[in-house]
N, C-alpha and C positions, 0 to 999 in steps of 0.2 A: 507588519504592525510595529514603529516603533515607538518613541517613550511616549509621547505623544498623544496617544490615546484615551489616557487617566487626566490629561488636562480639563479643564474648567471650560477656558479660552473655546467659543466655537472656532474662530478663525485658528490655535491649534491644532484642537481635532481634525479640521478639516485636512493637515497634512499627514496625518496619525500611518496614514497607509502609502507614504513615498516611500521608495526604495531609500532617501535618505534615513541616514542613523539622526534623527534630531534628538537633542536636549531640548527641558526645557530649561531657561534661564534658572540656574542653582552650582551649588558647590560642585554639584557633583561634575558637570561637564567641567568645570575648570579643573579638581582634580584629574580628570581624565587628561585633560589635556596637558596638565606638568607632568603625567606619568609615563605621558606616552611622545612627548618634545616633539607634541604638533601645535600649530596658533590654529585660533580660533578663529570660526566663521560664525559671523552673528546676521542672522539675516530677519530685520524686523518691518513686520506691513499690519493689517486690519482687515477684518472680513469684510468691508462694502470694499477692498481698494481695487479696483479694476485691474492695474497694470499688476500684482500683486499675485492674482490668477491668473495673471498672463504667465506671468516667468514661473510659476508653478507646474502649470501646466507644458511649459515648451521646456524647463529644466529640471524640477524638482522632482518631477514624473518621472523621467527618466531615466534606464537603469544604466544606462551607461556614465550619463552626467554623473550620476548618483555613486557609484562606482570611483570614480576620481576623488568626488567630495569628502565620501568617508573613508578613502587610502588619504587622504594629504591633511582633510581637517578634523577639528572635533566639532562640530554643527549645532549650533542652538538656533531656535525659532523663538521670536521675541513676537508676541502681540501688544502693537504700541499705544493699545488705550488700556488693558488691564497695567502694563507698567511703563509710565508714562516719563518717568524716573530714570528708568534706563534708554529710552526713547531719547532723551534731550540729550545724554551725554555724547549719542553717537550722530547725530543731526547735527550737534553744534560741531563735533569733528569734519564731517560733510562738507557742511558748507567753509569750513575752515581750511579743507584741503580741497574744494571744488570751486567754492564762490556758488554754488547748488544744493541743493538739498531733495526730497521728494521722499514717496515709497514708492516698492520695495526698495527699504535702508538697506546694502551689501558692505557689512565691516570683517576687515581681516586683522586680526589681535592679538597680542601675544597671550601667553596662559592664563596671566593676570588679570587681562580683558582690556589694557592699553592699545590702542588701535593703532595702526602704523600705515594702513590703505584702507580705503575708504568707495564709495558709490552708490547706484542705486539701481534701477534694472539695468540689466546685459543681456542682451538678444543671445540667443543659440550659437548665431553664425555673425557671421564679422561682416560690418558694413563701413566702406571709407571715413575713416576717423574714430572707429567705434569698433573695438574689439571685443570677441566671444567670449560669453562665459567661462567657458572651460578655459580659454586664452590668459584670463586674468588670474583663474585658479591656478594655471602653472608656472605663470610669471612670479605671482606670489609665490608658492611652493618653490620655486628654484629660487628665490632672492632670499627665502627664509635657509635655506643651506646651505646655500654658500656666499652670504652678505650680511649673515643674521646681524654682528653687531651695527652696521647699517641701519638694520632695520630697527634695532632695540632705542639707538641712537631717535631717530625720526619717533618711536612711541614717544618715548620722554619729551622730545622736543613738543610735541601734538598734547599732552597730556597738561604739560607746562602753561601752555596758552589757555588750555583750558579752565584749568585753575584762577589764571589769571583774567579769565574773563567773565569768572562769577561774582566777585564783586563792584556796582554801578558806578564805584566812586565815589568823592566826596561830596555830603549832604549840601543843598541848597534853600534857599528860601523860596516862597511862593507868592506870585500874586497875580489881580488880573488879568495884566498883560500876557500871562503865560496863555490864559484862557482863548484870550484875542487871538496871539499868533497860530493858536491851534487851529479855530472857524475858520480862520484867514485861510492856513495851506487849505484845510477839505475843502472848503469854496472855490478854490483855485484848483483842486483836485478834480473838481466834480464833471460829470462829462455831461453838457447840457444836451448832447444829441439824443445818447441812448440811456442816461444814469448811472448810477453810479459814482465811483472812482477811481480813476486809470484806468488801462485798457484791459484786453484780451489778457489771458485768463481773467474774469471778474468773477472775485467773492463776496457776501453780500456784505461784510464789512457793517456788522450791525453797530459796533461799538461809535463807528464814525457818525453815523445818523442818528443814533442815542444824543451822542456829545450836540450834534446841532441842532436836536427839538430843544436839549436844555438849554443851553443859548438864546432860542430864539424865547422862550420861556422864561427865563430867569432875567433875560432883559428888559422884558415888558414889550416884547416884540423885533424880530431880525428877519426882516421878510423875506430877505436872501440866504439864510441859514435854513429856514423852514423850506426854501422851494429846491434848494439839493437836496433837503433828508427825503421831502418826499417825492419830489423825484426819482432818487432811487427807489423808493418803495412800491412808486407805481409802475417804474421799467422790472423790476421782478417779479409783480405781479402777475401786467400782461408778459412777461415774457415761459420760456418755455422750461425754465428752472423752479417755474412754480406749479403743481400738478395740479391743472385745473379741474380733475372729477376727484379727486380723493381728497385732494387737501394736500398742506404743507408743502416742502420747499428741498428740492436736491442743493447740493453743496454748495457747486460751482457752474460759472457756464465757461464754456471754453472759448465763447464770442461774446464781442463788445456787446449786440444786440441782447443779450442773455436769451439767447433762443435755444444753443443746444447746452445742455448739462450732461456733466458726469452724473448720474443717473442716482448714485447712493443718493441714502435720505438718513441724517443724524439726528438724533436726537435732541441735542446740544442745538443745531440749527434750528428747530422748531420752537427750543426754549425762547432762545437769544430773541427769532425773527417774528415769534407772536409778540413778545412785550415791544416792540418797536411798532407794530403795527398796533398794537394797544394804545401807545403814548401819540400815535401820530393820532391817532381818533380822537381820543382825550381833549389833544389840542384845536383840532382844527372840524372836530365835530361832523366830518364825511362816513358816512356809510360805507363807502367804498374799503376803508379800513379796517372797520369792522368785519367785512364778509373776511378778509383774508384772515385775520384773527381767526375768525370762527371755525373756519373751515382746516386752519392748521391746527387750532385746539380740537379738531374732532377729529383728523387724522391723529394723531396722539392717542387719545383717549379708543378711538376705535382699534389701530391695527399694532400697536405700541405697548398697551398694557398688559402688563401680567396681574393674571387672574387676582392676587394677592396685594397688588397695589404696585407693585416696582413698577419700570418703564425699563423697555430695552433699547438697547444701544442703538441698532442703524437696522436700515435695508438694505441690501446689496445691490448695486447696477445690475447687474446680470439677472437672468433668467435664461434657464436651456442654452444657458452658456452663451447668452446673445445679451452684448450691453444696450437696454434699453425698450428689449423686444414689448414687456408687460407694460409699457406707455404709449407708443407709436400708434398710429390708426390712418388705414386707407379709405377713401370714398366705398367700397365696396364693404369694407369691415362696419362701418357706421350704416350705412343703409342696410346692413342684414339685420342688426338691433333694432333699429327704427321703424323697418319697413313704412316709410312715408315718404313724403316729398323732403331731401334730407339739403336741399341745397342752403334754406338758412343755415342751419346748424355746420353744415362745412365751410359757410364762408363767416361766422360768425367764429370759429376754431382756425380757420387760414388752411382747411387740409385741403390737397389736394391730388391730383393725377402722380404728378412730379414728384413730391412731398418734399419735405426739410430735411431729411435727418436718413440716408439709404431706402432708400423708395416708400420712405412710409412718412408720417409728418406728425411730428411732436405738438399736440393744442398748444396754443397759443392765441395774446391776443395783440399782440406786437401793431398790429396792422388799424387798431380800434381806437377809442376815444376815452380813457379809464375813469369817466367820470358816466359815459352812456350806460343806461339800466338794461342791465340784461333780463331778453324778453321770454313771456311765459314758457314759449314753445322750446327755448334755451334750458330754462332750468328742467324744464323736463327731461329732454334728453340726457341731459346730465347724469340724472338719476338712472335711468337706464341704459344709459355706458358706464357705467360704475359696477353698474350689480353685471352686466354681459363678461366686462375685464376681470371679476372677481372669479370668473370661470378658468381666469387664463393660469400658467403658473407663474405661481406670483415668484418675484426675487427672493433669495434668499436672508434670513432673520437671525441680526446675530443678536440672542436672544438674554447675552449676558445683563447683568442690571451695575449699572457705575456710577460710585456713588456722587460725587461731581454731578454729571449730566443730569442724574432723578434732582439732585437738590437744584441744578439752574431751571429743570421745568418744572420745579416744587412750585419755584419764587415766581415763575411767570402763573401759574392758576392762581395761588393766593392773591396777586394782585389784580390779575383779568378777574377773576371769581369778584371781587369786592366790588372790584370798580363799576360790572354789570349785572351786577345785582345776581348771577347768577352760581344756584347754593350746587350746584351739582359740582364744580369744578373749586370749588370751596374743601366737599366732601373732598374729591380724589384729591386735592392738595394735602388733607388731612390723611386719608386712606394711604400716601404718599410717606408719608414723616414719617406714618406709623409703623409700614413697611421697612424703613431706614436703620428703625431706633430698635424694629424686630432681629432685624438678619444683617445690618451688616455694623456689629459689635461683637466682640469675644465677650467670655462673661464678668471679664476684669473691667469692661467698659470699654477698649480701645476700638477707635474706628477703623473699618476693612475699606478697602476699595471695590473688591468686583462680586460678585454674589453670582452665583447659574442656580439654577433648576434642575434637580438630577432627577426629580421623581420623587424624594422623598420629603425633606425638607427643608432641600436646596443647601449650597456649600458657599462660604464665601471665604476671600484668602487674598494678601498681600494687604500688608500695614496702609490706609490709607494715608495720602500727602498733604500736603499745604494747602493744594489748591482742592480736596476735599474737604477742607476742614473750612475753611473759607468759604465755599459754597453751600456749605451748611449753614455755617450761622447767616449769611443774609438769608436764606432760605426759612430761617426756625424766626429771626425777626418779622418776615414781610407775613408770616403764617399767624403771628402775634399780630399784626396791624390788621388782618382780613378775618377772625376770628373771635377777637379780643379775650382769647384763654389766657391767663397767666405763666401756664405751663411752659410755653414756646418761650417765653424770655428766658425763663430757666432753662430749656436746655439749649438757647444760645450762647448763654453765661456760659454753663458747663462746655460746649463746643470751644470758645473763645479762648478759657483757659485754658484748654488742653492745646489748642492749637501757638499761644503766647511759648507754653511750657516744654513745647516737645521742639519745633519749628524755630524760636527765634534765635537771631545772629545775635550773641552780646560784644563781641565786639565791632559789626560794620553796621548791625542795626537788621531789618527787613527780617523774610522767613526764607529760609532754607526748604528747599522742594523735598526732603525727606526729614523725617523725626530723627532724634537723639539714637530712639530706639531699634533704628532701623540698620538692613545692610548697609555695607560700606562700600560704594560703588569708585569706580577710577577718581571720580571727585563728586564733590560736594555741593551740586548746582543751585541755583534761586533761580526760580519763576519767575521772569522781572515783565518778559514786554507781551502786550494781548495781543493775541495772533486769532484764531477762528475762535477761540474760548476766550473767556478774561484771565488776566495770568491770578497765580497763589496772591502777588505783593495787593494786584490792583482789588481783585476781590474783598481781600482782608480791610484795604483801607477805608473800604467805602464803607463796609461793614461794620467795623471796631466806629465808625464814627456815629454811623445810626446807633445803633447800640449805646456809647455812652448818652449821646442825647435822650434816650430811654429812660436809662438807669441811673444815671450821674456817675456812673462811674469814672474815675478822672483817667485808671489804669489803662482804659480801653481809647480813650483820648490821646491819650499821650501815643503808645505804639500806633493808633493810624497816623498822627500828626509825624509820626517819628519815618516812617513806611514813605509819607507823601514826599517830606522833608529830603528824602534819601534816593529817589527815583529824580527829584526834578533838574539834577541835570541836565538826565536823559531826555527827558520829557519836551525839556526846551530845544534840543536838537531834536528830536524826532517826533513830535505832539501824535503824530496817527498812531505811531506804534504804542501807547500809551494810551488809547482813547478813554480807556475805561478808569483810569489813575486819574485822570485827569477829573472825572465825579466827583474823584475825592477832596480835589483842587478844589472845584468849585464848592463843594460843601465847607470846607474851611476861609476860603475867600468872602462868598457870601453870607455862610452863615447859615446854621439850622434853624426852622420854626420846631420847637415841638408844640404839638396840640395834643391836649386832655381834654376828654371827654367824661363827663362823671357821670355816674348812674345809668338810666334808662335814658339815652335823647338820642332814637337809632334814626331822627330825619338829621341832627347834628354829624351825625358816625357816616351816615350818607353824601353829605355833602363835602365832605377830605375826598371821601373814596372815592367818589364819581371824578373828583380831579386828576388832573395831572399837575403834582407839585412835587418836582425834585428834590427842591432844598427841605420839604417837609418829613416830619415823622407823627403817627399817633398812636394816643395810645388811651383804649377806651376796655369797657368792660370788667375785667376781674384786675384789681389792683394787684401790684407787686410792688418792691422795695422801689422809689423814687422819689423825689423829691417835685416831681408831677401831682404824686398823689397825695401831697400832703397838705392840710387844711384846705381840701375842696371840697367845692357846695354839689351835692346830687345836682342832676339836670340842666347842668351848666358848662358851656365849652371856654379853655382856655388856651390862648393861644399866645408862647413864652420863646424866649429866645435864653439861652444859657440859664433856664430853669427861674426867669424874670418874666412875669406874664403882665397883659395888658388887663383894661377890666375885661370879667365873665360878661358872657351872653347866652344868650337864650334862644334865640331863633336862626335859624341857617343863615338866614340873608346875615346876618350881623356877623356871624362866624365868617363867611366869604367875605365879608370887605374886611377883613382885619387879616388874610391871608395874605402873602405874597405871593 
């Protein structure tokens, strides 16, 4: 057993019994390591990551490997979603000394934690072009004694770049062109065979398909914008990255056809990929969007929550140590559940003799027409391969609660909840916040990032960052627009200042991925560009802008316009990586409706919510400080642009044609 064990982190735990010595991330390994003039091996992955258990199992297990690692290193084990912080400083080195990146992260560091070599899994044994584990442990080990200042040389040099590459540059201006040439490359990106964009590996890249419902929306109609977003949504549907009896959606697929997936299932995916399938409904008013919504908001809600309200992190690939075993299904396994004539339902799923995926065949509907209704006999079965597979064992549950991810699937129930009138998923958005505002705060007020469940009444620990504080307040806003409590703007306000106060750059502008108050890592990185999550900057912007439109607050104005301001360089060279920054582009560009709703007019309160309207905000029910709510008439909607409203009305119909 080593230090290991008293972690939090399951993925941790889970190495708690390797013959290696691990640390976890703290002073303490680093003193160890200036005391005893070894570098440091930092090795960071996640408990859904496949390859991750791979080299665990084929090296960290083992007492021999193990045996070298702690004569030559001093070993910490990093889990890259509790610190997401130390995560990016050694990915950006990665890909900086590789042109690659991935997990398992392998960084070898001097005491200080400045990395000098770099990687990411290493086979056991040595394959042409690709050296062993152990190979690279004593390459480093022998370069560290007698090349060190070499080596100290190349830290600095790598540490250098790094610095230099956390600030974006100098501020730009915005406008719609910037919006254009973004639709442009996704359109151009989009692959009209199988969906998506770009090839093999495909991720679902929600933020891309966000940006082109807005588009096709905010235009007044982009017929070609609308038929990539949903495109991709109905090649992930029918494909096999979408779990067709449970619900929800694994990560990635590892083929253009998205047929086979890396098999984890995140949390954060389910947030992101329900509001996209939300808004595609909204717009285009198909059913077919709505099942997947549903069924991903019930996967959540069913195998996800904690009894107390949190949401956990991921589900593992694995089961019985086999990626993917607890989804796969043969002709013989379905007809034992069914015992019927089972040939609809296997060619309705595409399984068959041969299967897809090692002799067994991932459902899917790849092969089908995703607009054809699926027939009674279907949905039955469904339900009883659901409850048969519930027997199997299931993947393993990394069971941690992170604040980010609770708050991105906060903000997708509050909106699904309003939008479909349904109060259950309202509550668990409420039950959600309240869980947030319960356990993951100290008693001074400061936000935590990761919370576990020990049994008593659960731990939580490490200062939360930017892009949890970010996530929060659009979370406590969209919770205020599906509720209409007062309370949630207040503690958005409270979220926003703490995040303006602890996080911002006064001199390059934007937020810094850690607080004031926080350790002091090799450097001092920004969250700039949206990769599978929305980054700290992109979050914040979109957020500080609904929010002023709320409130009038001008402070909250200014830092998003300042955020937008300061990215769009980037943004102009690279609009994908950026998708979600770019929201914010467009809410400055075109401009916010806020709508006030006064008193009791819940067919008025109805008819926002059932929408899909980006550039909107509202704000009904229990007044708070605004200049919305000041000299309004009970029973009357208004609908204002920079706190300038048109005349009130009274009836839904009149509220909708006065929308854009």
């Amino acid at each position: 057993m080593n230090r290991l064990a008293s972690e939090l982190s399951p993925y941790l735990r889970q190495h708690a019994e390797n013959p290696v010595d691990w640390h976890p991330w703290g002073e303490e390994a680093f003193a160890t390591a200036r005391a005893t003039d070894r570098p440091l091996l930092v090795s960071i992955g996640y408990s859904a990551c496949h390859w991750c258990h791979v080299m665990a199992h084929e090296s960290f297990e083992d007492p021999d490997t193990a045996a070298v690692l702690n004569e030559l290193f001093v070993c910490i084990k990093v889990d890259r979603e509790e610190r997401p912080d130390v995560d990016a400083v050694y990915m950006d080195a990665v890909q900086a000394m590789t042109g690659a990146g991935g997990w398992p992260l392998t960084a070898f560091t001097t005491p200080d934690g400045k990395p000098f070599f770099t990687g990411t899994y290493f086979p056991p044994e040595a394959a042409p072009g690709r050296p062993s584990f152990l190979q690279v442990c004593r390459a480093v080990h022998e370069a560290w004694t007698e090349r060190r200042e070499q080596l100290l040389e190349q830290a600095d040099q790598i540490t250098a770049h790094l610095e230099q590459a956390a600030p974006p540059g100098e501020g730009g201006g915005v406008d719609a062109g910037l919006l254009q040439h973004a639709r442009d490359q996704l359109v151009a990106q989009h692959d009209p065979r199988h969906g998506g964009f770009g090839s093999a590996p495909k991720f679902p890249q929600t933020m891309a398909v966000e940006l082109l419902l807005r588009r096709h929306q905010r235009s007044g109609g982009d017929a070609e914008a609308l038929a990539a977003a949903v495109g991709a949504l109905d090649a992930m549907a029918a494909g096999g990255i979408h779990d067709h009896l449970g619900g929800g959606f694994a990560r990635y697929s590892v083929d253009e056809r998205w047929l086979v997936p890396h098999f984890e299932k995140m949390l954060y995916d389910q947030a992101l990929l329900a509001r996209a399938y939300l808004h595609a409904w909204q717009v285009t008013g198909d059913d077919r969007h709505r099942r997947v919504l549903d069924d991903t908001v019930g996967y959540v809600l069913r195998d996800l929550r904690h009894t107390g309200g949190g949401f956990h992190a991921a589900e593992d690939a694995d089961s019985e140590g086999v990626e993917g075993r607890y989804y796969v299904w043969t002709p013989e396994q379905v007809h034992d559940v069914l015992g019927i004539d089972t040939q609809p339902v296997l060619a309705w799923w595409g399984v068959t003799e041969g299967g897809n995926f090692e002799g067994a065949t991932i459902l899917n509907r790849l092969h089908g027409d995703p607009a054809e209704p699926e027939p009674a006999l279907v949905t039955d079965a469904r339900r009883r391969l659901l409850e048969a597979r519930e027997e199997r064992v299931r993947p393993g549950l990394d069971d941690k609660v992170l604040t980010e991810w609770n708050a991105l699937m906060l903000a997708t129930l509050a909106e699904a909840g309003a939008a479909t009138g349904n109060r259950l998923w309202i509550d668990a958005a409420v039950a959600n916040a309240e869980f947030l505002l319960t356990h993951l705060r100290t008693p001074e007020g400061r936000w935590l990032r990761s919370w576990q469940d020990d049994g008593a009444e659960g731990r939580a620990r490490h200062l939360a960052l930017a892009v949890d504080h970010a996530a929060l307040l659009d979370a406590f806003v969209r919770l205020a627009e599906a509720t209409g409590q007062a309370r949630w703007i207040q503690a958005a306000g409270a979220v926003a200042d703490d995040l303006l106060a602890l996080f911002w750059d006064p001199e390059h502008g934007g937020l810094f991925t850690t607080g004031d108050d926080a350790e002091r890592l090799v450097v001092r990185a920004k969250d700039l560009l949206d990769n599978a999550t929305p980054s700290a900057n992109s979050l914040a912007a979109v957020a500080l802008l609904r929010l002023a439109a709320l409130t009038g607050d001008e402070r909250y104005r200014a830092k998003g316009t300042e955020i937008v301001a300061l990215l769009a360089p980037l943004a102009a060279k690279a609009p994908t990586a950026l998708a979600h920054l770019l929201g914010a582009v467009d809410l400055l560009v075109g401009g916010i409706q806020e709508v006030a709703v006064v008193g009791d007019a819940p067919a008025l309160v109805l008819a926002v919510q059932t929408r899909y309207l980006p550039g909107s905000v509202l704000a009904w029910g229990e007044p708070y400080p605004s200049p919305l709510w000041e000299q309004r008439q009970a029973g009357l909607g208004y609908v204002c642009e920079q706190f300038t409203c048109r005349e009130p009305v009274s009836t839904p119909e009149a509220l909708v044609a006065q929308l854009r």
